[in-house]
PLY file of the C-alpha trace (Angstrom):
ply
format ascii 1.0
element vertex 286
property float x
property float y
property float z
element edge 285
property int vertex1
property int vertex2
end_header
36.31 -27.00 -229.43
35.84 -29.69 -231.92
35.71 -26.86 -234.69
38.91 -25.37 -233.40
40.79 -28.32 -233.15
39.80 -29.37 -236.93
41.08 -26.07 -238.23
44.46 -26.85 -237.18
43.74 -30.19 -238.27
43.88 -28.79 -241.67
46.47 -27.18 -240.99
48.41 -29.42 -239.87
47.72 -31.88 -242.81
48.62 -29.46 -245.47
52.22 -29.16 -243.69
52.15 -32.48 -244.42
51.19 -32.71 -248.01
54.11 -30.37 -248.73
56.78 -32.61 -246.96
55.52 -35.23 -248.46
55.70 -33.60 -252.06
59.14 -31.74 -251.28
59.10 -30.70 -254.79
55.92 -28.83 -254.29
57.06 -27.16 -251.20
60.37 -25.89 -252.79
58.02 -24.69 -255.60
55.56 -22.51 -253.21
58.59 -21.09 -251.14
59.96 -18.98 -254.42
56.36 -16.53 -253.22
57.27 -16.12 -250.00
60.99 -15.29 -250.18
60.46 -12.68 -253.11
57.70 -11.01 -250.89
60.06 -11.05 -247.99
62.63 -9.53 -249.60
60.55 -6.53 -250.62
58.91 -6.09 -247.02
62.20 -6.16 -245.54
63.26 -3.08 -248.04
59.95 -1.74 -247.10
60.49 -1.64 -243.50
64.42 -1.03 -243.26
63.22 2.52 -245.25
60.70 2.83 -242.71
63.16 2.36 -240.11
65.56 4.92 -241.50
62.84 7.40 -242.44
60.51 7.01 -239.46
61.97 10.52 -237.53
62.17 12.71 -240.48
58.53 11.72 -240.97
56.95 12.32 -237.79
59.33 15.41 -237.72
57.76 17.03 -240.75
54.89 16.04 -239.47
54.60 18.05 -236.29
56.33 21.38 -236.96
54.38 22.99 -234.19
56.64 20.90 -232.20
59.54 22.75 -233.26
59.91 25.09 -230.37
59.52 22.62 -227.82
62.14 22.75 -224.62
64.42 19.35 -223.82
63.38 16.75 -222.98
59.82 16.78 -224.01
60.44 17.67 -228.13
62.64 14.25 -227.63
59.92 12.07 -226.01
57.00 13.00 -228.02
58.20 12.60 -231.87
60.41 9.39 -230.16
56.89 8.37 -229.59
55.42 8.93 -232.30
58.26 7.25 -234.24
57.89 4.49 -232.30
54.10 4.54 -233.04
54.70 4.92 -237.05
57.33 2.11 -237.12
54.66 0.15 -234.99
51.79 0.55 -237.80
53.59 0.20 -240.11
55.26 -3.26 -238.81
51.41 -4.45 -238.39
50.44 -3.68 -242.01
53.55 -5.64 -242.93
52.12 -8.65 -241.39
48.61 -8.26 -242.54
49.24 -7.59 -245.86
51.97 -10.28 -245.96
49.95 -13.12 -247.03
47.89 -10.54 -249.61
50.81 -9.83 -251.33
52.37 -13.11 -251.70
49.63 -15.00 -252.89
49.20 -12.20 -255.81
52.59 -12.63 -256.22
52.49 -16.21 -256.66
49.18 -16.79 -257.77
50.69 -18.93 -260.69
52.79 -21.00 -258.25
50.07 -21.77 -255.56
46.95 -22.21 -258.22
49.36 -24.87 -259.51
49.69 -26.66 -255.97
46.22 -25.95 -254.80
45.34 -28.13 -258.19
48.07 -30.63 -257.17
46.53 -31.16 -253.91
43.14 -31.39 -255.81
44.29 -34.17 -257.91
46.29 -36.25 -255.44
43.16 -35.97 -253.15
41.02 -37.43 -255.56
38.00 -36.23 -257.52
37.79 -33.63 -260.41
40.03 -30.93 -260.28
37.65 -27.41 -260.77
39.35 -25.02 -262.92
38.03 -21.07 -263.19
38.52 -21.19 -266.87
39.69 -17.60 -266.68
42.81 -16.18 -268.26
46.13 -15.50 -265.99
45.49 -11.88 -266.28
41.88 -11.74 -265.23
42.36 -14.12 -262.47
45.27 -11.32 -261.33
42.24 -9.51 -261.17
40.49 -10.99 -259.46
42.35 -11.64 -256.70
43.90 -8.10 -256.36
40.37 -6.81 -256.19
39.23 -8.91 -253.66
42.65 -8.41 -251.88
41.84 -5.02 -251.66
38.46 -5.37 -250.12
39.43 -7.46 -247.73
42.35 -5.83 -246.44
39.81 -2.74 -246.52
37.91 -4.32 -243.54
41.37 -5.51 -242.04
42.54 -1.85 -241.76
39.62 -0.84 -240.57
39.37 -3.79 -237.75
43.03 -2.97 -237.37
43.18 0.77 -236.39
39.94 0.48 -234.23
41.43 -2.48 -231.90
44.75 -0.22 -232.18
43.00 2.66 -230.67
40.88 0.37 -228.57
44.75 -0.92 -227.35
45.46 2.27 -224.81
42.87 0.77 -222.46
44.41 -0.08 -219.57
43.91 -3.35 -218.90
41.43 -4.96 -221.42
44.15 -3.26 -223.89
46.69 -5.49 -222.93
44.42 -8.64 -222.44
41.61 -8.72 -224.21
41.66 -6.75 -227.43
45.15 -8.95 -228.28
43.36 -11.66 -228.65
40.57 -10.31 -230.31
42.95 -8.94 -233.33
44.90 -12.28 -233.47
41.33 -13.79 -234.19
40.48 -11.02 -236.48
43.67 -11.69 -238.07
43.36 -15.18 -238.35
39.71 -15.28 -240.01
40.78 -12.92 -242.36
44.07 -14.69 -243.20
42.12 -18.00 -243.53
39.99 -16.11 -246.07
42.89 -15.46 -248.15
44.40 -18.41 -248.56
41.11 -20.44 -249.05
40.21 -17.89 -252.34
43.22 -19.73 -254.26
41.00 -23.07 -254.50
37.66 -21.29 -253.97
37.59 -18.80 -256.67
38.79 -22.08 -258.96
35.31 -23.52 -257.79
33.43 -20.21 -258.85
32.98 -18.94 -255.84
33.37 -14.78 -255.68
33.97 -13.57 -252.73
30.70 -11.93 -250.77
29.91 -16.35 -251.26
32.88 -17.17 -249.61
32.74 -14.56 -246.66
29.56 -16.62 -245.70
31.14 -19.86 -246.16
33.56 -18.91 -244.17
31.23 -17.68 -241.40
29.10 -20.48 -241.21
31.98 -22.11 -240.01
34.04 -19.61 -237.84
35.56 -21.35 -234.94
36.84 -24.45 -237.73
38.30 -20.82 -239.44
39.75 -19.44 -236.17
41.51 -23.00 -235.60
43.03 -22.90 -238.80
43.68 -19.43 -238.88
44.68 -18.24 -235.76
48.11 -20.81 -235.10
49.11 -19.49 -238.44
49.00 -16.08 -237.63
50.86 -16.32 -234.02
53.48 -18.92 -236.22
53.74 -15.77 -238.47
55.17 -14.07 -235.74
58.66 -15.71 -235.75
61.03 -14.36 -238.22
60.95 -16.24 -241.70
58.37 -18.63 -240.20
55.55 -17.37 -242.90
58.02 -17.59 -245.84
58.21 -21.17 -245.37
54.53 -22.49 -243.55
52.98 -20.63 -246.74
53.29 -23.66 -248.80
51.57 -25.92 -246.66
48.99 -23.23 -245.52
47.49 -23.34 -249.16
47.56 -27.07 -248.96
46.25 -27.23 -245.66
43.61 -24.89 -246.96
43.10 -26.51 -250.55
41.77 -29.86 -248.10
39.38 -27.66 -246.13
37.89 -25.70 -249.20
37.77 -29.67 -250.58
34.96 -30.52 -247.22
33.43 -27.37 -247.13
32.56 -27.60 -250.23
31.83 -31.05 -250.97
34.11 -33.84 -252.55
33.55 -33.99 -256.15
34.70 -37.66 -256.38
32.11 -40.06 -255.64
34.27 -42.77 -254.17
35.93 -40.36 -251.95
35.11 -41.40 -248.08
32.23 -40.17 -246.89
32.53 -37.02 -244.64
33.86 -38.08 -241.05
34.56 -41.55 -242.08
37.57 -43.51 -241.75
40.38 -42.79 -244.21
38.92 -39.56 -245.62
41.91 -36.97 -246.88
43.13 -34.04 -244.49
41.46 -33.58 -241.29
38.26 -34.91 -240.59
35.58 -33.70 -243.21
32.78 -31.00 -241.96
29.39 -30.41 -243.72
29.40 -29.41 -247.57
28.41 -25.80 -248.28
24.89 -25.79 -249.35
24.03 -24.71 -252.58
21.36 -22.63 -251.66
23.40 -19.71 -250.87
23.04 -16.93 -248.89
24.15 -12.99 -249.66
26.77 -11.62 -247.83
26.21 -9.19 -244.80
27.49 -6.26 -245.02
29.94 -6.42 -241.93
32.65 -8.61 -244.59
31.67 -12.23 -242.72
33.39 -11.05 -239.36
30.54 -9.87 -237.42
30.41 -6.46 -236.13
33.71 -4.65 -234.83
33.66 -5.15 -230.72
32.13 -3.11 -228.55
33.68 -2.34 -224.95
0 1
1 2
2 3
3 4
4 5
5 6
6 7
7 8
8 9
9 10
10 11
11 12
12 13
13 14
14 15
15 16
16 17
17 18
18 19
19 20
20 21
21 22
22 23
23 24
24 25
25 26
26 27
27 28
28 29
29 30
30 31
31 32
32 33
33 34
34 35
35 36
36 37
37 38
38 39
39 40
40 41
41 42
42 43
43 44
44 45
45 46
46 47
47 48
48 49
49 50
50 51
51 52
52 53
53 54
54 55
55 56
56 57
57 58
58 59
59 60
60 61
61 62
62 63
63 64
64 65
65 66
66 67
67 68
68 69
69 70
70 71
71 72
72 73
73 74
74 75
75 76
76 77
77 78
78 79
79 80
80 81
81 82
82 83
83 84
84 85
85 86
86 87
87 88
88 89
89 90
90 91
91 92
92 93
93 94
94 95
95 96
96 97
97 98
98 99
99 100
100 101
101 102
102 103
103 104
104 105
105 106
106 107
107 108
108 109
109 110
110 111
111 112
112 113
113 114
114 115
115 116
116 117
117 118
118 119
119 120
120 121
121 122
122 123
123 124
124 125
125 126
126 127
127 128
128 129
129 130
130 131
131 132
132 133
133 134
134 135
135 136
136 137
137 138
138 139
139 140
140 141
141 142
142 143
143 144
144 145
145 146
146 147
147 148
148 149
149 150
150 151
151 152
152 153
153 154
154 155
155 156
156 157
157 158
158 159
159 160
160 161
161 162
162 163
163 164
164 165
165 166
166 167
167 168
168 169
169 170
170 171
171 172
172 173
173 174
174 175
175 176
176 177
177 178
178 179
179 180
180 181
181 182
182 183
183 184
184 185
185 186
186 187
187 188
188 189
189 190
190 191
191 192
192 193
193 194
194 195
195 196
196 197
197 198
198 199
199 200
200 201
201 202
202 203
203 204
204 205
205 206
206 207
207 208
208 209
209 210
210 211
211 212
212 213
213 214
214 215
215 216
216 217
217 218
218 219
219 220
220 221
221 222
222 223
223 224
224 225
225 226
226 227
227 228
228 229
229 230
230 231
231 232
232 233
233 234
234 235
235 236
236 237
237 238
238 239
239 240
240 241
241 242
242 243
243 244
244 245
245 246
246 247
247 248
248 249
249 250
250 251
251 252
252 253
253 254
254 255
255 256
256 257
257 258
258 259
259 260
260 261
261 262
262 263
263 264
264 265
265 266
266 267
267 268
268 269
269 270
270 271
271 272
272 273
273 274
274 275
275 276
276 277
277 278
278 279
279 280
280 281
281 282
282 283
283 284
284 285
């Protein structure tokens, strides 16, 4: 519990940071509105195009008698606009902070430097660190489709559909979201990403706190456009402790006065490989 309540520590302290640096927070928003404004597109299309879709494809449906050709492709369109809404909000984050990589490696520094200590830099070019992050985008919303369709499926269950395997994809969700925004200031500190899957995992329920608010906060209409800003704050200060604080008169961890939410144990430098499950643990089993 003391995990959990940390996470949202963090992010609760990176709202913060960005009210208290209003020009930083209108600076992150410019991300967020341009990668609403192509989702909405995205999903009004969807909307329009969802029947013809699922008519072309079941043709064998064709012949079908009233009411039934009705109620299974309004189903199905149902079902297609469904996915297609959940990709929307898992790939949200993804696509923003590629997007605005510029804008938010720019705050995550700013947080860096008005934290104290040394601010890491990756000492990569703008176009390799692109790269970078679209390729481990892509991995990583890889495992999140693959989590995603199998607690889909897992969804028709009666009962433990509709109770437990929610939950179980808003934590899913939230670790992996987490993951995402904590690569702007990790991969600045060199660290690729089967590294930071283990970070990560060593510390899963101070994830899950941080991770999981923001996803159910994501759920409100516009909310993610404008808690993005302070989301890579709030996870700028965590990558900070996890890591260690590179300035040596910087409190010690738990003490009184340290930045952010209350520090938590450096990551070791002896590091381990990543397993081959992404960091998340294997998918559940009912």
């Amino acid at each position: 519990m003391r995990d959990l309540a940390g996470g949202f520590g963090y992010l609760l302290a990176g709202q913060r940071w960005v009210f208290r640096h209003g020009r930083w927070l209108g600076f992150g928003l410019l991300p967020g509105l341009v990668s609403l404004a192509l989702y909405a597109g995205a999903l009004i299309g969807l909307g329009y195009g969802a029947d013809d879709l699922t008519a072309w494809a079941t043709p064998f449906a064709d012949d079908w008698s009233a009411p039934w050709l009705g109620l299974f492709r309004g189903f199905l369109t149902g079902l297609v606009f469904c996915l297609g809404l959940f990709l929307a909000v898992i790939t949200f984050t993804a696509v923003t902070l590629l997007i605005g990589q510029p804008f938010y490696e720019s705050l995550s520094e700013q947080v860096d430097r008005t934290e104290g200590g040394a601010v890491p830099e990756s000492g990569l070019s703008l176009g390799r660190e692109l790269w970078i992050s679209a390729r481990d985008s892509v991995k990583v919303l890889g495992r999140v489709v693959l989590y995603g369709i199998l607690l889909f499926a897992l969804g028709f269950i009666p009962v433990i559909g509709q109770t437990v395997i929610p939950v179980i994809g808003f934590c899913v969700s939230g670790y992996f979201l987490t993951q995402e925004l904590t690569a702007v200031a990790l991969q600045r500190r060199k660290i690729d990403l089967s590294e930071r899957l283990v970070l990560l995992r060593t510390r899963r329920m101070l994830v899950l706190g941080f991770g999981v608010p923001l996803v159910l906060s994501f759920l409100v209409p516009l909310v993610a456009v404008f808690l993005m800003p302070g989301a890579v704050a709030g996870a700028t200060l965590m990558a900070r402790d996890l890591t260690g604080a590179e300035d040596p008169s910087a409190p010690a961890p738990g003490a009184a006065g340290a930045p952010g939410a209350p520090a938590v144990e450096a990551w070791p430098q002896s590091r381990p490989q990543a397993p081959a499950d992404g960091g998340f643990g294997p998918p559940p089993r009912m």
